[in-house]
C-alpha positions as a printed Julia matrix, in Angstrom:
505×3 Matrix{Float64}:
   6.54   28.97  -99.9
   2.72   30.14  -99.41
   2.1    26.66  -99.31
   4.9    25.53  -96.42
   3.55   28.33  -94.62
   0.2    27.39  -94.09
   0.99   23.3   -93.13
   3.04   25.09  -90.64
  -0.05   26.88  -89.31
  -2.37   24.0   -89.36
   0.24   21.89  -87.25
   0.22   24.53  -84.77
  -2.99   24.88  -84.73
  -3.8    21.24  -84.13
  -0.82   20.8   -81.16
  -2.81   23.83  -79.49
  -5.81   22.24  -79.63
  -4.14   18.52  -78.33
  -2.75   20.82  -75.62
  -6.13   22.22  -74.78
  -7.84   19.22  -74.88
  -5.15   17.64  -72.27
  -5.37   20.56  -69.78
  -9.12   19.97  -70.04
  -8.62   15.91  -69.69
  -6.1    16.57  -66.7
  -8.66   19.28  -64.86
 -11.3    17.18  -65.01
  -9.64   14.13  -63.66
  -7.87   16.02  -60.97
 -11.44   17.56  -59.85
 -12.99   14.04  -60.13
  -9.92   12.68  -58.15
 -10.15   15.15  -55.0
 -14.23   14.91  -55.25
 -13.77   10.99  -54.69
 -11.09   10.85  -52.0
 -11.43   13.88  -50.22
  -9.23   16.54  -48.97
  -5.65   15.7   -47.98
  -5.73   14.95  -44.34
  -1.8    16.1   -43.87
  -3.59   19.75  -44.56
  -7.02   19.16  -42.5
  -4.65   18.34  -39.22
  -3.63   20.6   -36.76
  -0.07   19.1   -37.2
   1.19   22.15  -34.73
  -0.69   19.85  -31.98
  -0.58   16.27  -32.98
   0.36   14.05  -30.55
   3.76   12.93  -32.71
   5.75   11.22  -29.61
   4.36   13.32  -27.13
   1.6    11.57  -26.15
   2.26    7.79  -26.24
  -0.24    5.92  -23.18
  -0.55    1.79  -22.36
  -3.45    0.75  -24.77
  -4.29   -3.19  -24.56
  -7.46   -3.97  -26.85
  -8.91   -7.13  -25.66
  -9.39   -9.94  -28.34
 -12.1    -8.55  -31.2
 -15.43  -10.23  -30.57
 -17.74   -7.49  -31.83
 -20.75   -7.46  -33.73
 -21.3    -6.2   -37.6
 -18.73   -6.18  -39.71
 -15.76   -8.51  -39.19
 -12.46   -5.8   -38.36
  -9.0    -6.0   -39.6
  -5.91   -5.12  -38.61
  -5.37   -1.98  -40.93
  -9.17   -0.43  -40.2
  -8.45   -1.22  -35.46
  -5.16    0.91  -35.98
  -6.21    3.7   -37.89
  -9.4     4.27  -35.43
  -6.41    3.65  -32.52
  -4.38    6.36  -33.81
  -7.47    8.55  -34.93
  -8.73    7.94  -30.78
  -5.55    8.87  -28.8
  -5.24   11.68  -30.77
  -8.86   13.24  -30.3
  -7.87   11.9   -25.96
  -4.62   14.4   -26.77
  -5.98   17.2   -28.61
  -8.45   17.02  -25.86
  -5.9    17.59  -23.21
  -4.04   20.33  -25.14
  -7.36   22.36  -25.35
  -8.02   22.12  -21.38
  -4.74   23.37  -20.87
  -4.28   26.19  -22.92
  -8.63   26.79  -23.17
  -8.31   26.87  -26.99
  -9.97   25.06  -29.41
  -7.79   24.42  -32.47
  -8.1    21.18  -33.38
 -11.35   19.5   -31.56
 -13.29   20.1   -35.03
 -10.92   17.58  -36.29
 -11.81   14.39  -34.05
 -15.18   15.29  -32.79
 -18.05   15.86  -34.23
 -20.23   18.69  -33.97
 -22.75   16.97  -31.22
 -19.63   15.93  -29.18
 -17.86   19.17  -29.49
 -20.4    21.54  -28.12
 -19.65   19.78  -24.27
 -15.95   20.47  -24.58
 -16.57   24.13  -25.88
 -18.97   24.85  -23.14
 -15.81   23.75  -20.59
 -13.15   25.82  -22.33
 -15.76   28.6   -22.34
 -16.36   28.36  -18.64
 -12.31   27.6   -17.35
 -11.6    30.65  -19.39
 -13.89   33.05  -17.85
 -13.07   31.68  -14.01
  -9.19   31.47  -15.31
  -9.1    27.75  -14.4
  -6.74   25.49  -16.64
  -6.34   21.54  -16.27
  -3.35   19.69  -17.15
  -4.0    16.07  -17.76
  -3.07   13.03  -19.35
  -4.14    9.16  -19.66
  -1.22    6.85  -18.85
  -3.55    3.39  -19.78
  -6.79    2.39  -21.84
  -8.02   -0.75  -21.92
 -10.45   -0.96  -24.91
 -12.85   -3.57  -26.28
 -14.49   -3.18  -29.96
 -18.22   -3.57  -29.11
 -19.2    -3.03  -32.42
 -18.5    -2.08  -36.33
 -21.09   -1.01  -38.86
 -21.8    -2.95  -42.15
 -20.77    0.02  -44.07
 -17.94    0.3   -42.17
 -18.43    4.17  -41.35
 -19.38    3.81  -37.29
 -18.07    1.86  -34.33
 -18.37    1.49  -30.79
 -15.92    0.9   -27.9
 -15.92    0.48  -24.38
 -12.77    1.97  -23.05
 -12.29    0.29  -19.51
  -9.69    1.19  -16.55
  -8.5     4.48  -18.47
  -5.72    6.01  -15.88
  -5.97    9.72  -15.51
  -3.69   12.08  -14.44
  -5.27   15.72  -13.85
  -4.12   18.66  -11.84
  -6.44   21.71  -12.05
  -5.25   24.96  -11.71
  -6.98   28.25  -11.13
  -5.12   31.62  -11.32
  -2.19   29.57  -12.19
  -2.15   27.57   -8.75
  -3.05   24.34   -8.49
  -6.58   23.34   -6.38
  -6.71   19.89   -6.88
  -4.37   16.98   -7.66
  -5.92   13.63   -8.48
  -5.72   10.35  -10.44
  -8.63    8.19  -11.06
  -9.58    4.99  -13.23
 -12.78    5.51  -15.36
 -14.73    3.34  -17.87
 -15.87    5.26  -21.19
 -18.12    4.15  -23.44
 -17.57    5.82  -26.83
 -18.88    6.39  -30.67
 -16.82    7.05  -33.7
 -17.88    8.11  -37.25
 -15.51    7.71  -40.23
 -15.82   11.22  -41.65
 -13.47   13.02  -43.98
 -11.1    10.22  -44.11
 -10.31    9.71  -40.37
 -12.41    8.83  -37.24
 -13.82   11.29  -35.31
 -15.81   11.05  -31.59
 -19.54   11.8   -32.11
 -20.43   10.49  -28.7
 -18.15   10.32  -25.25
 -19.91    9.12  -22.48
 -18.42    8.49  -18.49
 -19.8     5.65  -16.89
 -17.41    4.57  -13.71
 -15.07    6.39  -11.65
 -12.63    5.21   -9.34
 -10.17    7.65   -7.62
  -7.14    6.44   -6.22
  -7.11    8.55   -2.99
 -10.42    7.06   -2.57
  -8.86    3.62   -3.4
  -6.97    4.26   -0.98
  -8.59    5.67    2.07
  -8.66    2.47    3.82
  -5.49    2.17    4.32
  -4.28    5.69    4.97
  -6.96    5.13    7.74
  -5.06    2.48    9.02
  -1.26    4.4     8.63
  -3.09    6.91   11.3
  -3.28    4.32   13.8
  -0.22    2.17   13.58
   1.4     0.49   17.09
   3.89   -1.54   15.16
   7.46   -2.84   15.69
  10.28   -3.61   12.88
  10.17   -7.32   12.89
  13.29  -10.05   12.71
  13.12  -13.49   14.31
  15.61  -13.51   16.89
  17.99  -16.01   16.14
  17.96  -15.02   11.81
  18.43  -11.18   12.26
  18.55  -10.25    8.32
  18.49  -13.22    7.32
  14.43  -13.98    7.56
  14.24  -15.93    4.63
  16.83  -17.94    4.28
  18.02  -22.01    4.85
  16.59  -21.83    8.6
  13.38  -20.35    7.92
  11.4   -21.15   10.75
   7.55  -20.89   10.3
   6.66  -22.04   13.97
   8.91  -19.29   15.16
   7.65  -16.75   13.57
   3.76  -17.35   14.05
   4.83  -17.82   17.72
   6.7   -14.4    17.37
   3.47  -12.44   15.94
   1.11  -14.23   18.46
   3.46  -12.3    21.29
   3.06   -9.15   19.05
  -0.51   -9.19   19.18
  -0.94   -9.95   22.59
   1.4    -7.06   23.04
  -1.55   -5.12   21.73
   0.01   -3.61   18.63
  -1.36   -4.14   14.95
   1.65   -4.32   12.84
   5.24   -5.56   11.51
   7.59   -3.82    9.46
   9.79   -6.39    7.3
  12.66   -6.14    4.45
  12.82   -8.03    1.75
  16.37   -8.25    0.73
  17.28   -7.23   -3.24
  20.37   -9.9    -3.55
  19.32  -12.31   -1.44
  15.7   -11.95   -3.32
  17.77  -13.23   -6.66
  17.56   -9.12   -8.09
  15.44   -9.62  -11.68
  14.85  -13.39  -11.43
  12.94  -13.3    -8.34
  13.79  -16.88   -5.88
  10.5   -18.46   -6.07
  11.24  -20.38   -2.41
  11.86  -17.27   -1.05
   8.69  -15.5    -2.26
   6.63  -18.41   -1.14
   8.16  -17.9     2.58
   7.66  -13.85    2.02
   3.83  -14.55    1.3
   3.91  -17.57    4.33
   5.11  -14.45    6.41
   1.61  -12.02    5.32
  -0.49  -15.6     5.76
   1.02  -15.85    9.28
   0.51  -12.29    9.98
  -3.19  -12.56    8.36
  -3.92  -15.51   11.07
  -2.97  -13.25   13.96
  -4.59   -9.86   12.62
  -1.86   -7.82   11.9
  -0.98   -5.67    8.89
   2.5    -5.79    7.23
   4.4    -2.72    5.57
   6.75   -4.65    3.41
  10.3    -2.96    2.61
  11.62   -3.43   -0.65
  15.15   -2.97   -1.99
  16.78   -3.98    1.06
  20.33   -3.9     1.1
  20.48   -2.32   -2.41
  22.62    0.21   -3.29
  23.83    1.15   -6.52
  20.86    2.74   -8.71
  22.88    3.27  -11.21
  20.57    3.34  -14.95
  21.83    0.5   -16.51
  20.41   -1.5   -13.06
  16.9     0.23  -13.17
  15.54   -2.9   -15.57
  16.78   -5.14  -12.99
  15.3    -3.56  -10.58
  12.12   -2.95  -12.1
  12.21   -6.59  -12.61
  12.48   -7.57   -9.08
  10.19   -5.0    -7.78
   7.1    -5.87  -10.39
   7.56   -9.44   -9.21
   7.51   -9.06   -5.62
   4.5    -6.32   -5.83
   2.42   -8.53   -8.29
   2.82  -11.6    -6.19
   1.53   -9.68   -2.69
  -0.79   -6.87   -4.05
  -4.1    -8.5    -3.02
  -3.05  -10.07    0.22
  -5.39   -9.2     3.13
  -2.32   -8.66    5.11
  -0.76   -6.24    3.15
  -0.62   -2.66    4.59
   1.91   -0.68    2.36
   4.61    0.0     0.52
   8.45    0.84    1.69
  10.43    1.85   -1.45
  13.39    1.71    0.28
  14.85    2.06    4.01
  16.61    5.12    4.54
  18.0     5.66    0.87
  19.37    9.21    2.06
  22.58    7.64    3.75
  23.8     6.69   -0.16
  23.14   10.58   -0.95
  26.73   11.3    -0.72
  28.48    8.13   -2.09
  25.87    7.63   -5.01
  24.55   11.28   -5.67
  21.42   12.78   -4.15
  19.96   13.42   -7.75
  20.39    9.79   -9.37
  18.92    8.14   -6.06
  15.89   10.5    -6.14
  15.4    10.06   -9.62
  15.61    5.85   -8.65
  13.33    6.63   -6.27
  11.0     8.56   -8.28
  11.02    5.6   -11.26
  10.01    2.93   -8.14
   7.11    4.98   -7.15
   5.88    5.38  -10.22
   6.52    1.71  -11.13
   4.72    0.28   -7.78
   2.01    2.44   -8.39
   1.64    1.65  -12.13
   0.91   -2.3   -10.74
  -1.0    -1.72   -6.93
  -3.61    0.97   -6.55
  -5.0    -0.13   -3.57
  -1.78    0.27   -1.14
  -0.14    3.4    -0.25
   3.64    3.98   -0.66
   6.06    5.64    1.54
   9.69    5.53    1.84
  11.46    4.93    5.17
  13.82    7.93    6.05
  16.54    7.95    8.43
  15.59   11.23    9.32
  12.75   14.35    9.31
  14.95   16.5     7.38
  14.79   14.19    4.35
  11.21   13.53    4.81
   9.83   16.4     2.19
  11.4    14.75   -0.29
   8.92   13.51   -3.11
   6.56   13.99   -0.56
   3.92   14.95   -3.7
   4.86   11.49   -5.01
   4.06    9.63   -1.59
   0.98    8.41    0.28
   2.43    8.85    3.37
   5.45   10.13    4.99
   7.62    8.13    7.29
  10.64    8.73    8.55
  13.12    7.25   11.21
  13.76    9.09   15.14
  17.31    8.01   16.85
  17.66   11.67   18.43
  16.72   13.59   21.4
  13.21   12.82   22.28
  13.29   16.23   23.69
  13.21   17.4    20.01
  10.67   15.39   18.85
   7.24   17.03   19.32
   8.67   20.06   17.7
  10.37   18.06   15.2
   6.85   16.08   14.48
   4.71   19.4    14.49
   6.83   21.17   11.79
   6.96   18.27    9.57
   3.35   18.18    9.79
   3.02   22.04    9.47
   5.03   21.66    5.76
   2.62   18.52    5.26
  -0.39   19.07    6.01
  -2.88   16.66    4.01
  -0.45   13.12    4.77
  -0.28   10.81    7.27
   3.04   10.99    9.17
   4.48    7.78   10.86
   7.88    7.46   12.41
   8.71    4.04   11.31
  11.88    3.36   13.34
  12.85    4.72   16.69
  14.43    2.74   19.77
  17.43    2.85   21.97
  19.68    0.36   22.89
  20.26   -0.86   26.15
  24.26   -2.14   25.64
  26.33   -0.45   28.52
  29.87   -2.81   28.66
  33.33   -2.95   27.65
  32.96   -1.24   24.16
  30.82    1.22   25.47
  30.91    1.92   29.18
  28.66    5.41   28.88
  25.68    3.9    27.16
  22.53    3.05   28.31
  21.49    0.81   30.64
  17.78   -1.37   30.21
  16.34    1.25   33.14
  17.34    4.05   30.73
  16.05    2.41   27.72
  12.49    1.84   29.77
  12.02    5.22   30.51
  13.1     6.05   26.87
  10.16    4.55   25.96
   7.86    5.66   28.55
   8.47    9.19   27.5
   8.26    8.23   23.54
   4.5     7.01   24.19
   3.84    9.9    25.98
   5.06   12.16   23.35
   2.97    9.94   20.87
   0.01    9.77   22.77
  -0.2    13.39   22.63
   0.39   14.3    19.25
  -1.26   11.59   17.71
   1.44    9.77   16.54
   1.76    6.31   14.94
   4.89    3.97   15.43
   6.85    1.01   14.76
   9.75    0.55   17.19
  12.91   -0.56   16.66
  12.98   -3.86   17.51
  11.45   -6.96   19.24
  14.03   -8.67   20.36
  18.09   -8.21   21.27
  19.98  -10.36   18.76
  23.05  -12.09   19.1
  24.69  -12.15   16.1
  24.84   -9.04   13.5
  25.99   -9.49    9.89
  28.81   -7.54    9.06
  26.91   -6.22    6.17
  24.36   -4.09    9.15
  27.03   -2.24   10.94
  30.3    -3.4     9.79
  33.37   -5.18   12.15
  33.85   -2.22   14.73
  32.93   -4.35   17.4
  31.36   -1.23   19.5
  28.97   -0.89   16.62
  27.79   -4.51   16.34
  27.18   -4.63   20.32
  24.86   -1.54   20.75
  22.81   -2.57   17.76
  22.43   -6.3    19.22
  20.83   -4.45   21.96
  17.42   -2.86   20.73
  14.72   -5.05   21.64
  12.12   -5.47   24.11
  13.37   -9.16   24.86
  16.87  -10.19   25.75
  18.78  -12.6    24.58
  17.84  -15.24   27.26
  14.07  -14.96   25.61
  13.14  -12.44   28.67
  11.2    -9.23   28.64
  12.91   -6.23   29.57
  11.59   -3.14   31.64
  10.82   -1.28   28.22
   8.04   -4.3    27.34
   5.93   -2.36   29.7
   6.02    0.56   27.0
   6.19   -1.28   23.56
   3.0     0.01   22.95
   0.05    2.89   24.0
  -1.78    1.58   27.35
């Protein structure tokens, strides 16, 4: 019994000490374990502020060329990832003037600069909010030792508005070149260096042209004999460089056209038609005047499941004419407010909103308005805009005051009225309207009204027509006859008493 007693003891004893030995074994290799690979980078990350799907801008490397140590596919994606989120982290802290989270993707020399900032917004209670929509990178270099590499980070889109005492100073988007170092440390990459090299602002950008939006004398343009129907079978390229030739001599600097969404082809763009849309900016280049192209013309549905059509068509058109010398602006869309009721005010301004954007997103250099068939729609998106152009058909009594408070609620934009006319058809379907005396001194008193105020124009239209589409006005046959009867030139080819006043003398 003694004797069963005691083998029992020794096994005991001998399982305790296998036991102790393994706890050792496993401590040891556990400590050796987080010693080698370093702390868990789930815990080291300021997950309450990671970009997740928040943050998600263009980025385009170009093709890897670098220097050092050839890169692979795994390595480029984990500093991508590791970047965007030091460029949002970034953000979050100017915002909120907080630093959680900077330790994790910049290193202490980099840091100290974006500390100093938060320091100083914090004290004058300035805050930025800001975001970069597109980087462009290129891998200049990667170490042999695969710890440090350097990009160039060209054409990065920013979006900042600064605010101080919680109203906003400054609104601004620019495209900037960085040229930045990474370290691997800890397991992920982290900024040690940041530098700015080139900025270009986009109100800067485009300055030239607003310039030009200032001084329009223009006219909505249609060859007379193709009203709406510019581009199609009878296309006449004679007719229309004769056409601008009389527009210049006219002494006025500018066309308005349409470019028709249907007739275009919608997402698969006609390519003959687009050749005869940029014929019409090489024509208007050869007789020095500037063209705001209209997009979206006779287009009415915006619906959702349409907006990748539409982007489509629109990317097409814009990419094709974006670095014409001809070029001038931008028309979203002519007077989009009339489908307010039948389509919903909200989904067309959200359409709207997604064109801007888009237009933008592909031309820098061009402003963008939206035609308006009226002031009172004008403010709309008016932060979104370049300019702000709307259409005048009322009293020209009204107008100065109508002008002055539009510019009163927006201040810092050019304002344009880009259609305004009357017509001169007095006859059978409308025995009280106007006669071509009336219409004269309609415009007499419009350039006077201009002239004082300061106000550019594009008229409504060059010539009377003598057929109008249904599509325009519809059958009602009083409709289709006062519209025929805009212009400056009849229908015989003459000029009528309002030429004297198509433009400023």
């Amino acid at each position: 019994m003694i004797r069963i007693n005691k083998n029992i003891l020794r096994i005991i004893l001998m399982l305790s000490y296998v036991a102790i030995i393994a706890l050792v074994v496993f401590g040891i290799s556990s400590l050796y374990s987080y010693l080698n690979t370093g702390a868990d980078r789930s815990a080291m990350l300021h997950t309450e502020i990671k970009k997740i799907d928040q943050y998600l801008p263009k980025i385009i490397w170009s093709p890897l060329n670098n220097e050092g140590r050839p890169m692979d596919a795994q390595t480029l994606n984990a500093i991508e990832n590791d970047y965007l989120d030091a460029w949002y982290v970034k953000h979050i802290a100017y915002k909120t003037n907080k630093t959680e989270g900077v330790d994790d993707y910049y290193t202490e020399s980099a840091r100290k600069n974006i500390f100093n900032i938060i320091v100083h917004n914090a004290s004058e209670n300035i805050s930025i909010e800001s975001t970069t929509l597109e980087h462009h990178p290129t891998l200049d270099f990667f170490s042999e030792d695969g710890q440090l590499v350097v990009i160039t980070d060209k054409n990065v889109i920013e979006y900042k508005r600064i605010y101080e005492n919680e109203n906003i100073i400054i609104e601004t988007e620019e495209k900037s070149t960085y040229k930045i170092i990474l370290l691997l440390e800890d397991g992920f990459w982290r900024i040690r260096h940041i530098i700015k090299k080139d900025t270009h602002n986009y109100k800067e950008d485009l300055a030239p042209a607003l310039r030009k939006i200032t001084t329009l004398k223009g006219i909505n343009y249609y060859p007379q004999a193709t009203p709406w129907d510019m581009f199609g079978d009878t296309f006449d390229a004679e007719v229309i460089s004769k056409d601008f030739r009389l527009i210049k001599e006219a002494q006025l600097n500018s066309i308005r056209i349409f470019v028709p969404y249907e007739d275009f082809g919608k997402a698969n763009v006609n390519t003959e038609k687009l050749k005869k849309l940029t014929q019409v900016l090489d024509l208007a280049e050869t007789h020095e005047l500037k063209v705001l192209v209209t997009l979206f013309d006779f287009y009415g549905d915006y619906s959702v499941l349409d907006w990748t059509l539409n982007q489509r068509h629109a990317e097409t058109i814009v990419s094709t004419l974006k670095d014409h010398n001809a070029l001038l602006a931008w028309d979203i869309k002519n007077e989009p407010n009339l489908d307010f009721e039948s389509r919903g005010q909200q989904l067309v301004i959200a359409w709207l909103d997604h064109m801007i954007a888009l237009v933008k997103s592909i031309d820098q250099k061009h402003p963008i308005t939206i035609g308006w068939s009226d002031a009172e729609s004008a403010p709309i998106l008016k932060d979104k805009l370049d300019f702000i152009s709307f259409h005048y058909y009322e009293n020209l009594d009204d107008l100065e005051k109508t002008y002055q408070n539009l510019k009163r609620d927006i201040p810092n934009k050019p304002i344009t009225i880009t259609e305004f006319g009357m017509s001169s058809y007095k006859g059978f379907w409308n025995p009280f309207g106007h006669s071509e005396d009336d219409q004269a001194e309609y415009h007499e008193q419009a350039q006077s009204i201009f002239s004082k105020n300061e106000i550019s124009f594009m008229s409504w239209t060059l010539y009377d027509f003598v057929e109008i589409p249904k599509e325009v006005v519809g059958r009602l046959p009083w409709h289709k006859r006062t519209q025929e009867y805009f212009g400056f030139i009849n229908q015989k080819g003459e000029t009528k008493p309002a030429y004297k006043y198509i433009s400023k003398q």
